[in-house]
Backbone bond lengths (Angstrom), bond angles and torsions (degrees), N, CA, C in turn:
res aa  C-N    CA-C-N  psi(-1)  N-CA   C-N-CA  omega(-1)  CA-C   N-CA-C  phi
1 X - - - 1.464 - - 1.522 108.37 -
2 X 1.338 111.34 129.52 2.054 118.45 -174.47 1.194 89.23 -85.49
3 X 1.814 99.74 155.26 1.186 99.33 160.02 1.150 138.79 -99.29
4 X 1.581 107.05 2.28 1.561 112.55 140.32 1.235 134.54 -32.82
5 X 1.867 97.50 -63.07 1.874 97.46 178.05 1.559 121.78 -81.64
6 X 1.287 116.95 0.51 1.158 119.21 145.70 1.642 141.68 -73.78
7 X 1.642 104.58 -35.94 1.280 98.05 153.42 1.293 131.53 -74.30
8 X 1.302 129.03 -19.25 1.548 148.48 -165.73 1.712 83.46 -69.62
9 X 1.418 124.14 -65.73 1.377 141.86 -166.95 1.683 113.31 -58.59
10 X 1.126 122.60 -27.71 1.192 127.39 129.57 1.088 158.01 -70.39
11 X 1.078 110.02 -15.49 1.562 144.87 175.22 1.906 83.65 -67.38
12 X 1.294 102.78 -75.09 1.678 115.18 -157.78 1.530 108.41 -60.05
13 X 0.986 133.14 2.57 1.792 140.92 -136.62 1.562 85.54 -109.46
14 X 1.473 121.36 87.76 1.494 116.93 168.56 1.683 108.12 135.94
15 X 1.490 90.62 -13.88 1.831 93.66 163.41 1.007 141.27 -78.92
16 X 1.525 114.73 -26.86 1.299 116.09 169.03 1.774 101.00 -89.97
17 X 1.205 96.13 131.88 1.331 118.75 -178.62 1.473 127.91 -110.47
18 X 1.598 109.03 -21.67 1.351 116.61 -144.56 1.770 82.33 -146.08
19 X 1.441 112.44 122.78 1.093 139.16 143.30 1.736 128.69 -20.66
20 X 1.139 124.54 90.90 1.403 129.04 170.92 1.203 101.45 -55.52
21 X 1.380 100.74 171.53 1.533 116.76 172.65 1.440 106.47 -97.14
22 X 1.693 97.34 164.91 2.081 91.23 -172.73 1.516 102.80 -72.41
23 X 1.655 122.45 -20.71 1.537 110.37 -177.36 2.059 101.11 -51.77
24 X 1.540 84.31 -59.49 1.748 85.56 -167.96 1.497 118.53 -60.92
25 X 1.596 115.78 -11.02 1.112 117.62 -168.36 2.182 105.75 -89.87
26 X 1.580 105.25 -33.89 1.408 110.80 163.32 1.156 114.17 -52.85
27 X 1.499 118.63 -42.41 1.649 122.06 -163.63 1.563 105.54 -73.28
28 X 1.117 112.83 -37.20 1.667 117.34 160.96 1.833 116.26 -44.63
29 X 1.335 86.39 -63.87 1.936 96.83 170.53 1.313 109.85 -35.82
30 X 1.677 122.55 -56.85 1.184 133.36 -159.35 1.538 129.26 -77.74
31 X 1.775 77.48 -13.92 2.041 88.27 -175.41 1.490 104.33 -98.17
32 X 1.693 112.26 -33.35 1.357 117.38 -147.86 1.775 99.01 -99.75
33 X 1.576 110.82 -31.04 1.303 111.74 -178.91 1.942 119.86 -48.86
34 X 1.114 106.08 -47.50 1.324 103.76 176.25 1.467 115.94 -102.89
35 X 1.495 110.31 21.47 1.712 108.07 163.87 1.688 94.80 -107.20
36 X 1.320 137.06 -10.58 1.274 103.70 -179.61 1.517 86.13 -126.28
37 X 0.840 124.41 56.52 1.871 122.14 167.47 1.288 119.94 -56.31
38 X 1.784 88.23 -56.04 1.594 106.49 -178.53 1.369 127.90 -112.22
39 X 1.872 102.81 42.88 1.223 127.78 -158.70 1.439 115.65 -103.36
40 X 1.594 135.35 129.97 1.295 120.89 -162.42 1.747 103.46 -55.34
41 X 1.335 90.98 172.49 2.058 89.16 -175.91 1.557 83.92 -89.98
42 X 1.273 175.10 -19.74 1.158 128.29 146.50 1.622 132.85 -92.19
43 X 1.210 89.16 53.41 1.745 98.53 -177.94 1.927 77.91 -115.30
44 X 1.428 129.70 -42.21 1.399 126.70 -164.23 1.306 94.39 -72.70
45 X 1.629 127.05 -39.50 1.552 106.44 -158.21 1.528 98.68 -82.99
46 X 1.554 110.34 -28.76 2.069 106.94 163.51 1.531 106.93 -27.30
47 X 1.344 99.65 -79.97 1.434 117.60 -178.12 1.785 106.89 -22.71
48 X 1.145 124.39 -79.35 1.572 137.70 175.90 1.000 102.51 -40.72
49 X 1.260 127.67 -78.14 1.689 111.54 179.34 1.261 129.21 -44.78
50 X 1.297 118.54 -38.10 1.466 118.61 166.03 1.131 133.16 -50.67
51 X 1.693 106.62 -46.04 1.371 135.26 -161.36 1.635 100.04 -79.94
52 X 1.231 105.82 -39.41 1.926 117.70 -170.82 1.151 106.48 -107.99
53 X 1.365 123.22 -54.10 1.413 113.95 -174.18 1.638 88.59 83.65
54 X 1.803 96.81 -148.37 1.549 106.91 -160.13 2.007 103.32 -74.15
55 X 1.076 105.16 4.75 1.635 100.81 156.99 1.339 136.37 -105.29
56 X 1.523 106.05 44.82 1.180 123.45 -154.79 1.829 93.57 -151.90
57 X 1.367 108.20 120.32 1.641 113.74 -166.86 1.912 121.85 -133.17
58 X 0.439 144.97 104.97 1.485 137.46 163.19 1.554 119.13 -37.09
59 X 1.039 114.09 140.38 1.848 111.63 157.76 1.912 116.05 -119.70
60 X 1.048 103.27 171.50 1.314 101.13 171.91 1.262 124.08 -170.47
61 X 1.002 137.39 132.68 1.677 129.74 -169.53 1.512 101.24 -96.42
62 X 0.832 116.70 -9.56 1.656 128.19 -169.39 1.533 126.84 16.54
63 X 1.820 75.08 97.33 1.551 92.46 -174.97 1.770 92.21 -106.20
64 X 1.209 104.85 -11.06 1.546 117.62 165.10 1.812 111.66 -143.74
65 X 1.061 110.18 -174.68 1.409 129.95 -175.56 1.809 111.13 -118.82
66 X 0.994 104.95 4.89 1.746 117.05 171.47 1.275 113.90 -34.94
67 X 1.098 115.41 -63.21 1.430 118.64 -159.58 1.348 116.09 -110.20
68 X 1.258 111.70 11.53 1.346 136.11 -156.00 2.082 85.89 -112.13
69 X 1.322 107.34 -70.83 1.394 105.59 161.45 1.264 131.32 -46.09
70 X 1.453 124.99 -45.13 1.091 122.49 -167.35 1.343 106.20 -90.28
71 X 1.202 154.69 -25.91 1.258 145.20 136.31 1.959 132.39 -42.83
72 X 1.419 101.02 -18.55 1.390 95.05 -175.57 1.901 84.66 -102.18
73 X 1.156 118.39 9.78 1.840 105.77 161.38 1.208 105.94 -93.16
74 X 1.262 133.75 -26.83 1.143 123.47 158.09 1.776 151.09 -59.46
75 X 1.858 79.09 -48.83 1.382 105.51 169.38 1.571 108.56 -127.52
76 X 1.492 111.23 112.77 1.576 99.89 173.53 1.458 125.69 -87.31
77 X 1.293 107.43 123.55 1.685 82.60 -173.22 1.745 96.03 124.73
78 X 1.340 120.60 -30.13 1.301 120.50 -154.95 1.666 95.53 -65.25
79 X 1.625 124.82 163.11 1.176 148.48 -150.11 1.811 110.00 -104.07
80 X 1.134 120.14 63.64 1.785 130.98 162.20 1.377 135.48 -58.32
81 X 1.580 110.46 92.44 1.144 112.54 -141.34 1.823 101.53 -113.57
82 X 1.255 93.67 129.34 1.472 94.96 -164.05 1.730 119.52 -127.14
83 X 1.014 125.87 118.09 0.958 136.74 176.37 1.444 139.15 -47.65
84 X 1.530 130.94 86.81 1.223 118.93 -152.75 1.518 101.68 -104.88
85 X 1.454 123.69 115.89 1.671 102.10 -158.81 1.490 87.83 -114.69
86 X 1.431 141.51 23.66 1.279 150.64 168.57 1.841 105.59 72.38
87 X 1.561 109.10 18.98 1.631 91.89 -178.17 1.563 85.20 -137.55
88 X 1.350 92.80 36.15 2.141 85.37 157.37 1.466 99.75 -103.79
89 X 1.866 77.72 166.14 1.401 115.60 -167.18 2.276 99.88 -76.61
90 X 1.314 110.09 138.16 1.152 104.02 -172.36 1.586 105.05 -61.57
91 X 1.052 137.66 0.48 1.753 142.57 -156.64 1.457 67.23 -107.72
92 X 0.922 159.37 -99.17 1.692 169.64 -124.50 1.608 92.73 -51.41
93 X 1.656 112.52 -72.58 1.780 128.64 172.18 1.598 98.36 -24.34
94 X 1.054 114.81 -61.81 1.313 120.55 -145.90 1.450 102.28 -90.41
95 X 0.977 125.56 -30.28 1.991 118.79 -179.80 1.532 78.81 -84.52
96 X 1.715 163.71 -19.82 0.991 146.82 174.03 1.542 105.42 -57.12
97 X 1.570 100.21 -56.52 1.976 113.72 -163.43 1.933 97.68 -63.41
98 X 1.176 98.96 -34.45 1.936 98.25 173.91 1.221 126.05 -84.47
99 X 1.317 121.41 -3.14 1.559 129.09 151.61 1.559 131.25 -66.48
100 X 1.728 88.47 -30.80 1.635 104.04 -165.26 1.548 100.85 -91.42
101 X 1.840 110.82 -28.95 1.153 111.20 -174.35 1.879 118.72 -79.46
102 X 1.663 101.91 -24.02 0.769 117.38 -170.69 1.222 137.50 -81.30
103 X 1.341 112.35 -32.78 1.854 146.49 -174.64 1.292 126.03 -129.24
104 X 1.165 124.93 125.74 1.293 135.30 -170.90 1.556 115.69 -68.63
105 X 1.766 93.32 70.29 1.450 108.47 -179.21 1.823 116.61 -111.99
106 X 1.345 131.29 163.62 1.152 100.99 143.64 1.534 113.49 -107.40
107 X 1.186 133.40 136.34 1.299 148.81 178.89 1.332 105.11 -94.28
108 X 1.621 111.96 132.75 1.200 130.16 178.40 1.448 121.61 -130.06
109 X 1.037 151.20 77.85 0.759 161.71 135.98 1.584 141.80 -3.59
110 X 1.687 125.12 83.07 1.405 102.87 -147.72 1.797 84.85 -124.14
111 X 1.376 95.93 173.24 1.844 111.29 -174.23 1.616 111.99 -134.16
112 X 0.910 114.43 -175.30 1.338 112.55 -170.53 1.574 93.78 -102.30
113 X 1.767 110.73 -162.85 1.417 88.03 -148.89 1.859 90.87 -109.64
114 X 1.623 97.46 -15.37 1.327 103.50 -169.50 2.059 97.51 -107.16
115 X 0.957 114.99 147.52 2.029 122.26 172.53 1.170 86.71 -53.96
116 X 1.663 94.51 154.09 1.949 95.25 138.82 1.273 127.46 -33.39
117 X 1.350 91.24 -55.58 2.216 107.84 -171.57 1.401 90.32 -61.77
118 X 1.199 132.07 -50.05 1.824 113.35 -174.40 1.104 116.72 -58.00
119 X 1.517 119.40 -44.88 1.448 124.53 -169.42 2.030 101.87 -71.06
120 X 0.826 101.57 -30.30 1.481 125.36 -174.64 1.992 94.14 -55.67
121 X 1.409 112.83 -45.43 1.153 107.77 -156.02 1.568 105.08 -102.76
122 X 1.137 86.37 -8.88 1.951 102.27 -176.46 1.330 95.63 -74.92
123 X 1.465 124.27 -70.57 1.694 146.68 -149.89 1.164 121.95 -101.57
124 X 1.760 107.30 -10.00 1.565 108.97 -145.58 0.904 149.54 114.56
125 X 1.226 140.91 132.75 1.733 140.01 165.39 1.495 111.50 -32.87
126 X 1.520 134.68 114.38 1.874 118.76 158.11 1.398 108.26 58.33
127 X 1.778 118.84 39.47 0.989 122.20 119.67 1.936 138.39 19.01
128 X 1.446 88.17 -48.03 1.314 98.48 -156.04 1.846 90.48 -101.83
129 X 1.183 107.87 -2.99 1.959 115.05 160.82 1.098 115.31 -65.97
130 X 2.106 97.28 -78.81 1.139 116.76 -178.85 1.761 131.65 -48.22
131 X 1.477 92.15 -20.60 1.532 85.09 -170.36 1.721 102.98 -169.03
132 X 1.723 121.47 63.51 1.286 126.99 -151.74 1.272 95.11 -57.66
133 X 1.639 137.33 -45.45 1.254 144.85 -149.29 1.999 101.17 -61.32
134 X 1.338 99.07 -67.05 1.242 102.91 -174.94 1.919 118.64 -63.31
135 X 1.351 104.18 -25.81 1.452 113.39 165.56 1.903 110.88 -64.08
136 X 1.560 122.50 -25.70 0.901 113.47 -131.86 2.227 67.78 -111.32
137 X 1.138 105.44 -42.07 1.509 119.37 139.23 1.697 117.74 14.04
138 X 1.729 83.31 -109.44 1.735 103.90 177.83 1.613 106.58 -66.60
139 X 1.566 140.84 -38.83 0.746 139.76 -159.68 1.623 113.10 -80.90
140 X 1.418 141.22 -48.39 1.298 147.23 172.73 1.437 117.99 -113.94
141 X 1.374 123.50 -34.21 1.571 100.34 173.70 1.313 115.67 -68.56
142 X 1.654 102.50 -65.02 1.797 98.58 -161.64 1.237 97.68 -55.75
143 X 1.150 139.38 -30.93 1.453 124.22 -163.13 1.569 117.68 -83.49
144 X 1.593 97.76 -15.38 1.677 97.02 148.71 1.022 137.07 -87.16
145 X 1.169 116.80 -33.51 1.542 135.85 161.66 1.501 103.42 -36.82
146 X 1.040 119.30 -50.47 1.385 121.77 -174.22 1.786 124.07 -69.29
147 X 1.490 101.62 -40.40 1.261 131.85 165.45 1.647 113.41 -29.42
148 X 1.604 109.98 -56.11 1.342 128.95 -116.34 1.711 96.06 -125.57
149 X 2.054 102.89 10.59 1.401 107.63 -171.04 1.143 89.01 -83.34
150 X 0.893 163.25 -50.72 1.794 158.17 -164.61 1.393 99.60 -52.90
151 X 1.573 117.48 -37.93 1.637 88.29 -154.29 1.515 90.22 -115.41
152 X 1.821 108.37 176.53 1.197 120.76 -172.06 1.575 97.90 -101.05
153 X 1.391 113.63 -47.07 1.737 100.63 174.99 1.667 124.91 -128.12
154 X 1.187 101.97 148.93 1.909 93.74 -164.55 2.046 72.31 -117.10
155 X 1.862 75.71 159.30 1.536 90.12 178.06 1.755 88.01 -128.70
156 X 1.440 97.93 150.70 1.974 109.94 177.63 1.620 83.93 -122.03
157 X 1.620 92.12 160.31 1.452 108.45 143.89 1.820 123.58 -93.96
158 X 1.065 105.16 60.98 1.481 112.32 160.34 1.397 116.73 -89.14
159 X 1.503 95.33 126.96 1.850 117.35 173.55 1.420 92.48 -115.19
160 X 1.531 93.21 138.77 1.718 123.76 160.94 0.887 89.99 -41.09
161 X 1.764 125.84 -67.20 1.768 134.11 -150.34 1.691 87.73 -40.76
162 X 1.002 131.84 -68.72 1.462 141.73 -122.14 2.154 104.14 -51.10
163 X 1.621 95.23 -55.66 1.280 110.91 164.43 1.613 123.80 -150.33
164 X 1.471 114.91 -178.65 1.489 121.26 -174.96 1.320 100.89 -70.08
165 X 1.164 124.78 -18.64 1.561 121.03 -165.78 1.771 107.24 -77.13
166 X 1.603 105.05 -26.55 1.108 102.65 -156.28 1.647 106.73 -118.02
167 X 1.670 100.38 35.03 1.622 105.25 -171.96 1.545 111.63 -74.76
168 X 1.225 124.59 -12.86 1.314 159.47 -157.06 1.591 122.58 -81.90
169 X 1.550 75.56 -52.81 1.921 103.86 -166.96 2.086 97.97 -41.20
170 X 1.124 100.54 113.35 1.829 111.07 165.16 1.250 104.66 -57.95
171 X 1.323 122.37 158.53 1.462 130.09 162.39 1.404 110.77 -86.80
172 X 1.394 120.46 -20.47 1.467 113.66 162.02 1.015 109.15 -152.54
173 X 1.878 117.03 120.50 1.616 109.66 -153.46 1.924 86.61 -151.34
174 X 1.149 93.40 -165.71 1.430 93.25 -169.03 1.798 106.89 -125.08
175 X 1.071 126.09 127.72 1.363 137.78 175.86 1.277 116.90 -77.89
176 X 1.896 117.44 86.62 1.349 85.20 -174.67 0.929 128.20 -97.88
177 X 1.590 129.24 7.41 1.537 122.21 164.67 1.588 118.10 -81.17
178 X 1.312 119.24 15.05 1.420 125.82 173.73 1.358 96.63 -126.42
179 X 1.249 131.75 -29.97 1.582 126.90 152.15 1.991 95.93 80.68
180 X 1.617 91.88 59.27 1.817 104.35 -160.25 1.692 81.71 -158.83
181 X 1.627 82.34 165.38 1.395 92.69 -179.21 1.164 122.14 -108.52
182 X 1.372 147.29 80.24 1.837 157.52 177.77 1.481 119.74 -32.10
183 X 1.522 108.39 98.03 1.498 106.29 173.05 1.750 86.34 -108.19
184 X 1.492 84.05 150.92 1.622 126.05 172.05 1.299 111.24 -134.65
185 X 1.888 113.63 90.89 1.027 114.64 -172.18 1.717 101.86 -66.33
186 X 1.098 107.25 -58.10 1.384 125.13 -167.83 1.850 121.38 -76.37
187 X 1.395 113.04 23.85 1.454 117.92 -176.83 1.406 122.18 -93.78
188 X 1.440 123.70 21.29 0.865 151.34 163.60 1.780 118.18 -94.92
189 X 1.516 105.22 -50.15 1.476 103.09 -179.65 1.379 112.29 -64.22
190 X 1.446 91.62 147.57 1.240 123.79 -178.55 2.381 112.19 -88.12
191 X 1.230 112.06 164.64 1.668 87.74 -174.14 1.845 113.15 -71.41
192 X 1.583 95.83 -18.72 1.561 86.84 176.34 1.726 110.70 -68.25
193 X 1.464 107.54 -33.30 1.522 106.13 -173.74 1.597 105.12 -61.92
194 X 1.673 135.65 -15.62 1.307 119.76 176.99 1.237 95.14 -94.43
195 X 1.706 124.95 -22.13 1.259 101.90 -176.17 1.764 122.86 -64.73
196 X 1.102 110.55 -22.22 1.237 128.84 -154.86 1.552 95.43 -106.53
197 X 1.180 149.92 -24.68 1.300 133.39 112.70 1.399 147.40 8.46
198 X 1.600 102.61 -78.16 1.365 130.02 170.38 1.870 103.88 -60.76
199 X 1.124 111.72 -54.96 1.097 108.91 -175.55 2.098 121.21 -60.78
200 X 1.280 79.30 -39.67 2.024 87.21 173.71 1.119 131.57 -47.06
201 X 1.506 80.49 -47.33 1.745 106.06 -159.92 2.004 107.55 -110.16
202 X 1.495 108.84 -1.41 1.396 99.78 -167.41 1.730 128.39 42.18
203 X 1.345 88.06 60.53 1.742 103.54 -177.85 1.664 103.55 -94.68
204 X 1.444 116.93 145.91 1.243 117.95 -159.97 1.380 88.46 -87.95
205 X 1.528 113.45 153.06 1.293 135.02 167.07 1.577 137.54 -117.76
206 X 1.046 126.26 149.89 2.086 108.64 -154.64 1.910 88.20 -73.43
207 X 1.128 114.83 131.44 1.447 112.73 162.20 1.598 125.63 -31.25
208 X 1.490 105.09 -39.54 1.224 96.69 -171.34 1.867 118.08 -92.32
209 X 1.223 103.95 9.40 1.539 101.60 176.91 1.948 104.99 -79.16
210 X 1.547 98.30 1.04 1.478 97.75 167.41 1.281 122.43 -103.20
211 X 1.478 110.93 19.94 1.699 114.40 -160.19 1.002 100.43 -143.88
212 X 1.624 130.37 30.03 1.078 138.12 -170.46 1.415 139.45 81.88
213 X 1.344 119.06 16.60 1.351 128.36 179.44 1.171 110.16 -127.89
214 X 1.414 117.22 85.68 1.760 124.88 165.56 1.777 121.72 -55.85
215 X 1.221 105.67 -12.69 1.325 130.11 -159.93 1.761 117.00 -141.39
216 X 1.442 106.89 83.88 1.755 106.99 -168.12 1.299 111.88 -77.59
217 X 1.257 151.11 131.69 1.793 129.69 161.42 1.869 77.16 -128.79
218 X 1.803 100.95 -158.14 1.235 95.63 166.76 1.058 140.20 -69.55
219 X 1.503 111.96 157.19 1.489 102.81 175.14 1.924 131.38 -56.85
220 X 1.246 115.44 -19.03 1.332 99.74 168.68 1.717 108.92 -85.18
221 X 1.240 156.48 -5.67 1.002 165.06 122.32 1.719 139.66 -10.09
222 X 1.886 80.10 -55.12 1.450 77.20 -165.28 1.809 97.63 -120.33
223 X 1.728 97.32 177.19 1.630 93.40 -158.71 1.300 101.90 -117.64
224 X 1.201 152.90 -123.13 1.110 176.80 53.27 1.985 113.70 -26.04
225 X 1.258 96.15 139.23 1.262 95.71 -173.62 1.093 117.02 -125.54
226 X 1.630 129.97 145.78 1.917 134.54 -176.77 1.188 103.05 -70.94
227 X 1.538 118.54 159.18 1.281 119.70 158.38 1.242 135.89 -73.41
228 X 1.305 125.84 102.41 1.131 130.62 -164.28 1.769 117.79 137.88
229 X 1.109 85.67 -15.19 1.523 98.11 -170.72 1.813 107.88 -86.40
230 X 1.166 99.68 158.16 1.761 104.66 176.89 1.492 101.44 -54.30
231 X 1.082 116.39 129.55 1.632 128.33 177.17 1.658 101.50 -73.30
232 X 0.644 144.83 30.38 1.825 167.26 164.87 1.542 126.71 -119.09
233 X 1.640 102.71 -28.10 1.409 92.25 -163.12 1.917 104.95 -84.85
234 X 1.277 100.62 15.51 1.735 91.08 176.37 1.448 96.81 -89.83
235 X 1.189 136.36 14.76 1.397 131.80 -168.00 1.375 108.69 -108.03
236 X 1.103 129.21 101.68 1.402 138.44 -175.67 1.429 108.79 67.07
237 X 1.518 124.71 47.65 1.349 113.70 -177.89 1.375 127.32 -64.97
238 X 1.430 118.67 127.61 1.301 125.36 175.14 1.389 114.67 101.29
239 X 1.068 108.64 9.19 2.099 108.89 -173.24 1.433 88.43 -112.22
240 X 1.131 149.06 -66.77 1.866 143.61 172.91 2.015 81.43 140.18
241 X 1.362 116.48 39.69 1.663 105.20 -168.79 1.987 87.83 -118.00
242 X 1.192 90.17 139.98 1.759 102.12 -169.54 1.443 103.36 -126.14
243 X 1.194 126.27 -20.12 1.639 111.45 -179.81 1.635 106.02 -148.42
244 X 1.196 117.60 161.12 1.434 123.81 -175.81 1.533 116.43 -78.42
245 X 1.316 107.98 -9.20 1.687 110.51 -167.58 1.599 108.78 107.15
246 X 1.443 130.29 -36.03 1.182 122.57 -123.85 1.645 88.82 -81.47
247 X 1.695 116.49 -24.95 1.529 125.76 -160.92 1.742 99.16 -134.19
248 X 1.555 112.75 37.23 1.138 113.05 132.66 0.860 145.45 -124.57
């Protein structure tokens, strides 16, 4: 990465102001998707910042600080938006509060619209038993969906590696039930490429991806997992449920 096109990429970070349309916003998808395919992941998040400026956001569930770092070297200041759906694990809270304290991010923090205890009294007791889909529902989509009206493109840390579902995932593709444009800086790396990351750069990591959870969601959800086993399957074990909604 130059430090030309890094300053240029900062330089631009606050100009776009104003919302394209989805025609012009596909045609972006269509030009840029197969010019940065095989593009380092911060040559793609350059790209986004440039391209969006302040409508252009990160997310992160932070089960690590990956992408959370490697975007605020690019862009300082840039907007990490994280999902607090009140059924994380306190190791989850806390690699959140050391991201924000740590890196020149702004962290945002959003919730759903109803408590547990509300949703609790609306639907039921544990919700997230009876009926994970629709818990998984009120709790992380709409409330990203909602998040994500300001901006034109959110970036995840989704890796192919992660599962079969997600061998697919473009590095810059188009969302159309959020009707936004999906960068995946990092959907290319492989687990040594985060390992080797973390290690370079001393990027914080959720405690518990050392205690057996390769794979964080909430704590009533997810399990601990054997060695050997799909690094996924602690995630809703035993219901046949593989993703939260948020990236289908």
């Amino acid at each position: 990465m130059s430090a030309a096109t890094t300053t240029a990429a900062r330089a631009f970070r606050g100009t776009q102001t104003e919302g394209r349309t989805e025609a012009e916003l596909k045609e972006l998808v269509r030009h840029a998707g197969a010019d940065l395919e095989l593009a380092p992941a911060e040559v793609i998040i350059e790209w986004a910042v440039a391209t969006f400026g302040e409508r252009f956001c990160i997310t992160s569930s932070m089960a690590d600080g990956v992408l959370s770092h490697l975007a605020s070297t690019v862009a300082p200041g840039i907007d990490v938006v994280f999902l607090d759906t009140g059924y994380h694990f306190a190791e989850t809270l806390g690699t959140r509060d050391a991201v924000e304290a740590t890196l020149p991010v702004n962290l945002i923090s959003i919730t759903p619209k109803q408590s547990v205890e509300e949703q609790d009294a609306a639907y039921g007791k544990d919700l997230f038993a009876s009926d994970p889909d629709l818990c998984c529902a009120l709790r992380k989509v709409a409330p990203l969906n909602e998040a994500l009206h300001g901006y034109d493109a959110w970036a995840t840390g989704l890796r192919r590696a992660e599962t079969h579902d997600r061998v697919i995932a473009p590095v810059i593709g188009w969302d159309e039930k959020k009707r936004k444009v999906k960068v995946s800086p990092l959907a290319r790396w492989s687990d040594d490429d985060v390992d080797r990351y973390v290690a370079e750069h001393g990027v914080l990591v959720n405690p518990l991806q050392y205690d057996g959870y390769p794979s964080i969601g909430c704590w009533p959800c997810t399990r601990r997992v054997a060695p050997g086993e799909d690094p996924r399957s602690g995630r809703w074990a035993g219901t046949g449920k593989t993703e939260c909604g948020i990236h289908q």
